[in-house]
C-alpha positions as CSV (number, residue, x, y, z in Angstrom):
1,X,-23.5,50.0,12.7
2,X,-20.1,48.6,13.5
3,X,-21.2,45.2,12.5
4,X,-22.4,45.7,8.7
5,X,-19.2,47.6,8.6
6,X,-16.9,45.2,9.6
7,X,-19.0,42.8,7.5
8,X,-18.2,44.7,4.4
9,X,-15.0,45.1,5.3
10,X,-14.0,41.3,5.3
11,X,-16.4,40.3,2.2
12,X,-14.3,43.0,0.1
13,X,-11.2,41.8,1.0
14,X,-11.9,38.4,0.3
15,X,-12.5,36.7,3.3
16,X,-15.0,34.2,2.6
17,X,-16.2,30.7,2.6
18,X,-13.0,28.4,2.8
19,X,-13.0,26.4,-0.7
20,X,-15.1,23.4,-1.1
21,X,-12.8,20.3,-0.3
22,X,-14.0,16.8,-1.2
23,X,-12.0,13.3,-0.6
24,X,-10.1,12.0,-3.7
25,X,-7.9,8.5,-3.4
26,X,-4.7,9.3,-2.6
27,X,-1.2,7.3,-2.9
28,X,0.5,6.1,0.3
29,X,3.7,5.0,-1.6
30,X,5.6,5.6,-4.2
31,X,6.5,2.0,-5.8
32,X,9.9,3.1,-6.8
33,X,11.1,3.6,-3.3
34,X,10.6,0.7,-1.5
35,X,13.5,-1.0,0.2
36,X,14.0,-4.9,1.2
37,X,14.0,-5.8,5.0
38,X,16.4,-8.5,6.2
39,X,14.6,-11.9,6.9
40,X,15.0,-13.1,10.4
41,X,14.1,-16.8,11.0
42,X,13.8,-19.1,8.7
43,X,12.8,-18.3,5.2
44,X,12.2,-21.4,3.0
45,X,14.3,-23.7,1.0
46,X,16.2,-20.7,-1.2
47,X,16.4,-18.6,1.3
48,X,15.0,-14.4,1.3
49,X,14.8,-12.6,-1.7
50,X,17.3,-10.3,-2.8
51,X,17.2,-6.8,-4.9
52,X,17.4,-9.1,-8.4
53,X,14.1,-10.5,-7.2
54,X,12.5,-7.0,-6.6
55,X,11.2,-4.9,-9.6
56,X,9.0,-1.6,-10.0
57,X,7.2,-2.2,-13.1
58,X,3.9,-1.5,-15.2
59,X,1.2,-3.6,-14.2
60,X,-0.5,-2.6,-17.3
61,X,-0.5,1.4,-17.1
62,X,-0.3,1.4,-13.2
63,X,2.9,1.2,-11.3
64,X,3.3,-1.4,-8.8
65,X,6.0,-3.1,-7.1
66,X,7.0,-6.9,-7.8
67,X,8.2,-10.1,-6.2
68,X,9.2,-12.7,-8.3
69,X,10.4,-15.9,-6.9
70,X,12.1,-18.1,-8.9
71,X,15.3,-17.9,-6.8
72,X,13.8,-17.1,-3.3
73,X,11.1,-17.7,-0.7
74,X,10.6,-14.2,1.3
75,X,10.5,-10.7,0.7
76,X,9.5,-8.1,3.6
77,X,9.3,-5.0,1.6
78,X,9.4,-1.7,3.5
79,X,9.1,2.4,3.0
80,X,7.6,5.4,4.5
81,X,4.3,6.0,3.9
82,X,4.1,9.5,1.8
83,X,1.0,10.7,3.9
84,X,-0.7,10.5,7.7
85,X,-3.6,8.2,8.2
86,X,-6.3,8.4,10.4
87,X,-7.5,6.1,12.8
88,X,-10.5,4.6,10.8
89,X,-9.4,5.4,7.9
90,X,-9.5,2.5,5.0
91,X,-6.5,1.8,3.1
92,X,-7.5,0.7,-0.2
93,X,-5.2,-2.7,-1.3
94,X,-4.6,-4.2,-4.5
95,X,-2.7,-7.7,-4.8
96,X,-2.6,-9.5,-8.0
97,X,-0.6,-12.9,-8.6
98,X,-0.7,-14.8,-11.9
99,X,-0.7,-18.3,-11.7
100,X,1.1,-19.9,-8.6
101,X,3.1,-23.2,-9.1
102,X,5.3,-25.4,-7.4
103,X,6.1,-29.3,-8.1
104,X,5.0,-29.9,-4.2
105,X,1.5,-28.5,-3.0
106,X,1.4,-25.7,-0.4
107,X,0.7,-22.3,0.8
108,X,1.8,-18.4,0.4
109,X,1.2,-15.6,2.5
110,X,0.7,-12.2,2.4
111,X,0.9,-9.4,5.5
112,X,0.5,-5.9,5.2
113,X,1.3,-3.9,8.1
114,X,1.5,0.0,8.9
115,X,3.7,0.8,11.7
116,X,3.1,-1.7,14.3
117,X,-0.3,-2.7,13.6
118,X,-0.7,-5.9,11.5
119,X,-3.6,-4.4,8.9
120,X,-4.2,-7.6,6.2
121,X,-3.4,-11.0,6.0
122,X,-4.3,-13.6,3.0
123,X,-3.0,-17.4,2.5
124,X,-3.2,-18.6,-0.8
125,X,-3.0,-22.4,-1.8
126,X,-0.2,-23.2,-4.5
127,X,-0.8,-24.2,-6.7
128,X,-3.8,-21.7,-8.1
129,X,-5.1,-20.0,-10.7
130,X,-4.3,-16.2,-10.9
131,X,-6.1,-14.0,-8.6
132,X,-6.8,-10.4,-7.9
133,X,-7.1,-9.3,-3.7
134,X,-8.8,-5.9,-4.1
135,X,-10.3,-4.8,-0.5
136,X,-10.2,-2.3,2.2
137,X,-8.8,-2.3,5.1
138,X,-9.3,-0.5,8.4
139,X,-6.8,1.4,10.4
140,X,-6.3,0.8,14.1
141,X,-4.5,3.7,15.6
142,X,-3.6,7.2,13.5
143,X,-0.3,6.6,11.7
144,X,2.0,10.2,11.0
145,X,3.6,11.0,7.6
146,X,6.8,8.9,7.1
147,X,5.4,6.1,9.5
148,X,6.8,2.3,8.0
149,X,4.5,0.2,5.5
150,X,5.7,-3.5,5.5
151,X,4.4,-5.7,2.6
152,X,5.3,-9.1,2.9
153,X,5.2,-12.0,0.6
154,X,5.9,-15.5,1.5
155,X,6.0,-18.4,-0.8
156,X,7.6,-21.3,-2.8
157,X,7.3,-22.1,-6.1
158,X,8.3,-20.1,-9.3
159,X,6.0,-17.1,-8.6
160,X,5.2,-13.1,-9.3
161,X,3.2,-11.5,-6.7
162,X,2.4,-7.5,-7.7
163,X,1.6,-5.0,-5.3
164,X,-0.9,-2.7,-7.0
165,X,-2.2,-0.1,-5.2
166,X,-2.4,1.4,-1.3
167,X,-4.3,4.6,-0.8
168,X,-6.6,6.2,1.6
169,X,-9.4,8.8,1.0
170,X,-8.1,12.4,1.7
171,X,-9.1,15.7,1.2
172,X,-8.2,17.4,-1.8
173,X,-9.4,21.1,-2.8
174,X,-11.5,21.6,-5.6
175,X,-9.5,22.9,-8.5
176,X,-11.9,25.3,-10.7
C-alpha cells in the first residue's frame, strides 16, 4: 500500500518524465569577440595582419568574421569557445573566399584548431575561383567551456577569407 501511495504522491506534485530534449546546432563563437594572436616566424612578404585587416561583418544575413589581405600575409585569430565539446563531437565549419589573386602563383592555408588539437586543414591554389569549405569535423579529446579556438589564415595576394560558421550539435529542451 505504501507504494501506490508514494506513487501518487510524486505524480501530484509534479515529478515526472524529465522534458524531451533534442540536439539543435549550436554556436561555438561569437564572431565579434575574436582577438588577433601575434605571428611568430616568418609571415610573408607584408608581414601579419593587423586589427585594420580584421572585420565582423554580414556575410549575407549571417555574421562571420573576416581576413582581408591586401596589406598582410597572416592572421591567427583566437577566442574562447562559448560552450564544452565532447570528444566525438563534430564541429560544423564554414569557409568561404571569393576569388583569390596574386600577380605570382601560389598557395593559402587554412588551420582550425581547438585547444591543442589541430582539427582542419585546407591549402588552396592562388589563384582560384571562389569557393565555399563547408564540412565537419571530429573532435579528438573533450574540450571545457572557455577552451581556445585558433582560426588561421595564410596567404598572399589581395584576398578576403570569411569565417562563417562553427557549431556542434547540443541538447536543447523542447520549448512548447
Amino acid at each position: 500500500m505504501r507504494a501506490p501511495l508514494i506513487l501518487l504522491v510524486a505524480l501530484i506534485a509534479g515529478c515526472g518524465p524529465s522534458p524531451e530534449v533534442t540536439q539543435c546546432p549550436t554556436t561555438l563563437v561569437d564572431h565579434y569577440r575574436w582577438s588577433i594572436v601575434p605571428e611568430t616566424g616568418e609571415v610573408g612578404r607584408k608581414g601579419p595582419c593587423g586589427r585594420n585587416d580584421v572585420t565582423s561583418e554580414f556575410f549575407g544575413a549571417e555574421p562571420s568574421v573576416s581576413v582581408i589581405t591586401t596589406d598582410c600575409s597572416a592572421a591567427t585569430l583566437e577566442q574562447p569557445t562559448m560552450i564544452p565539446v565532447a570528444a566525438g563531437a563534430a564541429i560544423h565549419l564554414r569557409v568561404y573566399h571569393y576569388a583569390l589573386t596574386s600577380s605570382v602563383t601560389g598557395v593559402g592555408h587554412l588551420e582550425l584548431a581547438l585547444g591543442d588539437d589541430s582539427l582542419w586543414t585546407q591549402d588552396v591554389d592562388i589563384p582560384s575561383e571562389g569557393e565555399l569549405f563547408e564540412t565537419d569535423v571530429v573532435v579528438p579529446s573533450a574540450a571545457a567551456a572557455a577552451t581556445p579556438i585558433r582560426w588561421h589564415v595564410d596567404n598572399h595576394g589581395d584576398n578576403s577569407w570569411n569565417l562563417i560558421e562553427l557549431s556542434v550539435m547540443a541538447d536543447c529542451p523542447v520549448t512548447e
